[in-house]
N, C-alpha and C positions, 0 to 999 in steps of 0.2 A: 348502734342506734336501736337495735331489737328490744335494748332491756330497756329505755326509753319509752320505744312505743308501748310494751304491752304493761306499762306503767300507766295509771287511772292520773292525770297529771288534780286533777280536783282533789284528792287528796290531802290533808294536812302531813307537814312532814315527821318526821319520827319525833319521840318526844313526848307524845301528846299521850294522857291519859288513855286507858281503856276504853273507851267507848263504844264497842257493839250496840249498845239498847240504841242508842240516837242516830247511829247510820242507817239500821234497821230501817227506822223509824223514817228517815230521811229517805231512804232507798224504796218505801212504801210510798212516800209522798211522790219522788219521780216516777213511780211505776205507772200513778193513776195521773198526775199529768204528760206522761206521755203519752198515753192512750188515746186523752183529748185534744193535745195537742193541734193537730190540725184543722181538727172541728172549730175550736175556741178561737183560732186564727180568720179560720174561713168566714166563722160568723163573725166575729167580730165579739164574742158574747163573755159571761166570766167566767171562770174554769172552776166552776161548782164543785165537781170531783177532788179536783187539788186541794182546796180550799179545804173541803170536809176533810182530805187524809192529815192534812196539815192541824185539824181541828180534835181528830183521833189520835192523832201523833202526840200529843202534849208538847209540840215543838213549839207554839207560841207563846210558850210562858218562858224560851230560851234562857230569857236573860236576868227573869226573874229571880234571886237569890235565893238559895236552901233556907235561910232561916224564915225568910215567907213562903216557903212550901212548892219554889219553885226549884229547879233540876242544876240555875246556876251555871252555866253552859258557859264556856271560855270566847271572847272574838274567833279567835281561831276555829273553834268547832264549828261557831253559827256562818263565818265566810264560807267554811268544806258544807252544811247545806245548802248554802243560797248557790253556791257554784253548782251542786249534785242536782238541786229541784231546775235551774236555770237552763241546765244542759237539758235535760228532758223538756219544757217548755218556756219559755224567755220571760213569757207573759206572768207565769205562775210562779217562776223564781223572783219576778220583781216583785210583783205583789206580799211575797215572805219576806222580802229583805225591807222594802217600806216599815211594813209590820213590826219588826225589830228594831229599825232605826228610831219609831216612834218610843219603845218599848224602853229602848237606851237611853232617852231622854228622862223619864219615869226614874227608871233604876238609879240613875245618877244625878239627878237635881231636883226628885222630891222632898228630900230630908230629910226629916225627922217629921213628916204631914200625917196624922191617920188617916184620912182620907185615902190619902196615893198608897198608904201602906195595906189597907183592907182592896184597893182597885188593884194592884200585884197580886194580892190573891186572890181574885176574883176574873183577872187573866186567866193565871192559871186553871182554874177550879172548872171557871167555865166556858175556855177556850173564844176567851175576846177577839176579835180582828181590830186592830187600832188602824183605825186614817188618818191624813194627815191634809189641814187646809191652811198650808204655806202662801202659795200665790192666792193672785187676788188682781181682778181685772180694775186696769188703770196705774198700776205701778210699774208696766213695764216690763214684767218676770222677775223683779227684784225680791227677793224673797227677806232681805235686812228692812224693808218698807212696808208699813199697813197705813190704809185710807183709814176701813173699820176702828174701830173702840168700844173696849166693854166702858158699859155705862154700872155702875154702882148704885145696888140701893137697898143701905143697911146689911145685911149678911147675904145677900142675893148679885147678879150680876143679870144684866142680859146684854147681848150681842146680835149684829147684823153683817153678817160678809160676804162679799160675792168673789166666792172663788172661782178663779178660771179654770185651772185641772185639778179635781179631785178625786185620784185615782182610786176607782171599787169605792166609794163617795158612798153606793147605794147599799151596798153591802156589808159595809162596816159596821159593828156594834159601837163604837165609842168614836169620836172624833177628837184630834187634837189641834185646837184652830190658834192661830197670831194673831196679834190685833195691838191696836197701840194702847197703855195703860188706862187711858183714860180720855175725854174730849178734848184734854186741855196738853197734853201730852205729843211732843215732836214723830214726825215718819217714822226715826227709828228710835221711839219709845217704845220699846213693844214687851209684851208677858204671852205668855201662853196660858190656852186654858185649856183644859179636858170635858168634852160633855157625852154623856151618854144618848143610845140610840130614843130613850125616852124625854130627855132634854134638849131636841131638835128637831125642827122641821128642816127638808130639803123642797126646794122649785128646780128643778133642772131648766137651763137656759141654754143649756150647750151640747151637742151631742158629738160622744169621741168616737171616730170613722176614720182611723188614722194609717198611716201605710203600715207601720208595725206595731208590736207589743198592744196588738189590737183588747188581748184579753183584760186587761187591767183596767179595759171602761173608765177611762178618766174623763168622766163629763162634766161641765161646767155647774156649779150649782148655787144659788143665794142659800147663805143657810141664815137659818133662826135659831140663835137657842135662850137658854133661861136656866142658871143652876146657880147653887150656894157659890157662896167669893173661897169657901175654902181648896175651889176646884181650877182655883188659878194658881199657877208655879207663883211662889215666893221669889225663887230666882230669875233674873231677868233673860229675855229671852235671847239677849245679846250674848251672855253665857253661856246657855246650852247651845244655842248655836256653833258659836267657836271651840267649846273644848269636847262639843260630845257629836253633837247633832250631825255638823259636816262632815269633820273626822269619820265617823260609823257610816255615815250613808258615802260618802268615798269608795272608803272598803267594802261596803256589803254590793253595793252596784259593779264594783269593778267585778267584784267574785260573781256576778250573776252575767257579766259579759264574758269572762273567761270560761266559764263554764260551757255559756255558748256557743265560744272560737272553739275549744276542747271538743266539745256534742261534734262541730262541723272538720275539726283535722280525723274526726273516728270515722265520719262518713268515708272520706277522703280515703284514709286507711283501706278501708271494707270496698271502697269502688276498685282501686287501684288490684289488691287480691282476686276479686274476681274476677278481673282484665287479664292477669298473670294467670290464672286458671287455666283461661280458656284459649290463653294463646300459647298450650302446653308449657308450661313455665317460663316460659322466655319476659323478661322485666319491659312491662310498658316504659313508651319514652317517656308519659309524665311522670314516672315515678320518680325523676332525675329532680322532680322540684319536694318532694317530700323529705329532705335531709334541712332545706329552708326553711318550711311550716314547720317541725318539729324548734328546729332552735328559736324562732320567734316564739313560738309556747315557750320555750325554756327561761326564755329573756323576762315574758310576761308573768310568768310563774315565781321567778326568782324576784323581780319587783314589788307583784302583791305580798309575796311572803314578808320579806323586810319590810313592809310599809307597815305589816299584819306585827309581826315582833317590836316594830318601835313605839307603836301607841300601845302596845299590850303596857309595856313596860313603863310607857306614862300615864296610865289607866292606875298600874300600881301602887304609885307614888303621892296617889289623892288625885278631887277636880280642881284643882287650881289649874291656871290659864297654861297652856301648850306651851314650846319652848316655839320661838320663830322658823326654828330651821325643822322642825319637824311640823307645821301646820303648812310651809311652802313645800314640805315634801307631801303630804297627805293632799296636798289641790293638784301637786304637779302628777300624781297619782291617777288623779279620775282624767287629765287629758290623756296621758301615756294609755292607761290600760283600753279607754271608751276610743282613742284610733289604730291602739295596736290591735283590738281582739277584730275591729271591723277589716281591719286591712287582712289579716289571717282567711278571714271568711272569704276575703274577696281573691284574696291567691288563691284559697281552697276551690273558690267556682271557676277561675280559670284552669285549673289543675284537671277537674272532672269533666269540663266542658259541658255539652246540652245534657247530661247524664244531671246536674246539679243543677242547671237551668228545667229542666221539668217538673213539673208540681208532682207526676203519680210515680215518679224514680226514687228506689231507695237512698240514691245519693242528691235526694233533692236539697237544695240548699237557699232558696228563696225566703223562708220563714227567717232562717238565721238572720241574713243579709238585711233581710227590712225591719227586724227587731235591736240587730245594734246598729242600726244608720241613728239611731232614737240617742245613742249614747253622746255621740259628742255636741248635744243639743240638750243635754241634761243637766242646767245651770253651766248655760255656753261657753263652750271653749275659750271663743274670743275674749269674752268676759275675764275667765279666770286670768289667763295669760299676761292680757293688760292688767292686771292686780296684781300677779305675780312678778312682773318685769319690774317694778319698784321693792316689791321684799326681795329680789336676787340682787339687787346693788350692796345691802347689806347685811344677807346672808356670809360669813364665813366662806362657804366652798370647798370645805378640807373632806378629800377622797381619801383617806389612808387607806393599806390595806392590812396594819398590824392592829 
């Protein structure tokens, strides 16, 4: 069990290219959101510090390709930051993994657009924070549905949407809003569009006060914008949705939960050691639940991996549409990992007792706890399940293990 534990389980497994400069880099972004960490929780506010190392780092242009001048970064490496920044603060590693998911969109369904080709390098160049305004109050939370519609006129567009959570909404440089193609166009006609921080106005109507993941400021806001039609995806938003959009934010959320069951099994670790210290070595009884918590990481660790290897490997193959049995394994994904990392955390605070239940104890574990209760609420469980319970009729099911 020892080479387990003193095993970093966020890690990518062996394999993986070289990469010092982006751990680095990634290890400087956890350092400064862990610092604020508790601040940015207590108030409630955005974790400015993260943000800026994330913006220092050149990590927001992850996803962007070499031959636009971006770094080109594999799924695999950008899940090992969203887990490394997530474990140091929940709030901060969501907000980077949003960031990316928007980012993968871009990367994979602009095309052949100048446009989207010179805003890639201009991610990069000048360290864009991309938002994203999926929801939209009066649909329900249905993120496949828009009320809004871009209206069309001649090489211009303008737009009206009232989204209900738009997370760091305020602090975003560009937005990437849905909307239905046009007035005349069904609920789920939808495109997407990108506007910049210059091509919109925001009215805040809603203000995020939330039990956790307080920092990501997801406040309700109307937005206004106005930009060229070249700044609408050509492809439909029903595509990137299903083979990029879902798929990436799956993975990138699960890795910024694990990260933060990970962050709460180390406390865990480091409580239980200085209990053994000090009762001259003799093993606390709670340590008798620490052989549990570690194999649940194992279980969740060996999940996200394979979930992480199978879309790499259909990423490879071009964006044509996902295979069925791999789009019900990427949804059965974000249930598994958003109640497995919560239930870890919640064995970890019975394990340490009032030692994790107090806010000024090293082994405080409250933040964790009220930052992935957020997961299995994050385009709802129930929801996927019942979606899912009709693609499992005619799912295959073949377990082999050659």
């Amino acid at each position: 069990m020892s080479a387990v534990m003193e095993r970093d389980l966020t890690s990518p497994t062996s394999g993986q290219r070289p990469a010092s400069d982006w751990r680095a880099a990634a290890t400087a972004i956890a350092t400064a959101a862990a610092r604020h960490a508790d601040e940015v929780d207590r108030e409630g506010r955005f974790p400015a510090e993260a943000v800026q190392a994330m913006r220092d780092s050149g990590l927001l242009g992850a996803w962007v390709p070499t031959e636009l001048g971006g770094p080109g970064h594999s799924l695999r490496e950008i899940a090992a930051m969203c887990a490394q920044i997530g474990a140091a603060c929940g709030a901060s590693g969501m907000i980077f993994a949003m960031h990316q998911i928007k980012l993968s969109s871009v990367v994979h369904h602009a095309g052949s657009s100048a446009w989207y080709r010179a805003f890639q390098q201009r991610v990069v160049k000048e360290a864009l924070l991309l938002g994203s305004v999926t929801s939209e109050v009066g649909v329900g939370g249905d993120i496949r549905r828009s009320i809004a519609a871009v209206q069309r006129d001649g090489d211009r567009f303008t737009l009206q949407k009232h989204g209900s959570v738009v997370s760091y909404g305020a602090y975003a440089d560009a937005l990437l809003i849905t909307a239905r193609a046009d007035e005349q166009a069904p609920p789920n006609g939808q495109v997407m569009v990108t506007v910049l921080k210059d091509q919109y106005q925001l009215e805040r109507t809603g203000q995020w006060d939330a039990m956790g993941m307080r920092g990501t400021c997801s406040d309700a806001f109307m937005i206004r914008a106005e930009a060229p039609a070249e700044q609408i995806f050509e492809a439909p938003f029903a595509d990137i949705i299903a083979n990029t959009m879902l798929p990436v934010s799956h993975i990138l959320w699960a890795s910024v939960w694990f990260g933060i069951a990970n962050s709460a099994l180390l406390r865990v670790r480091a409580h239980l050691r200085a209990a053994m210290k000090a009762a001259g070595g003799n093993l606390p009884a709670a340590a008798t639940q620490l052989p549990d918590l570690v194999a649940q990481m194992q279980l969740l660790h060996a999940r996200l991996q394979s979930a992480i290897s199978r879309f790499e490997a259909a990423l490879a193959t071009g964006n044509g549409p996902l295979p069925m049995s791999l789009t019900t394994d990427l949804t059965l994904l974000k249930s598994t990992m958003s109640e497995g990392c919560l239930a870890v955390v919640q064995q970890s605070l019975s394990t340490v007792g009032f030692a994790g239940y107090r806010t000024e104890s090293p082994a405080a574990l409250g933040r964790h706890l009220r930052d992935l209760h957020s997961a299995p609420l994050m385009i709802n469980n129930a929801r996927l399940i019942e979606t899912m319970s009709s693609f499992l009729l005619l799912d295959p099911l073949q377990f082999g293990l050659a």
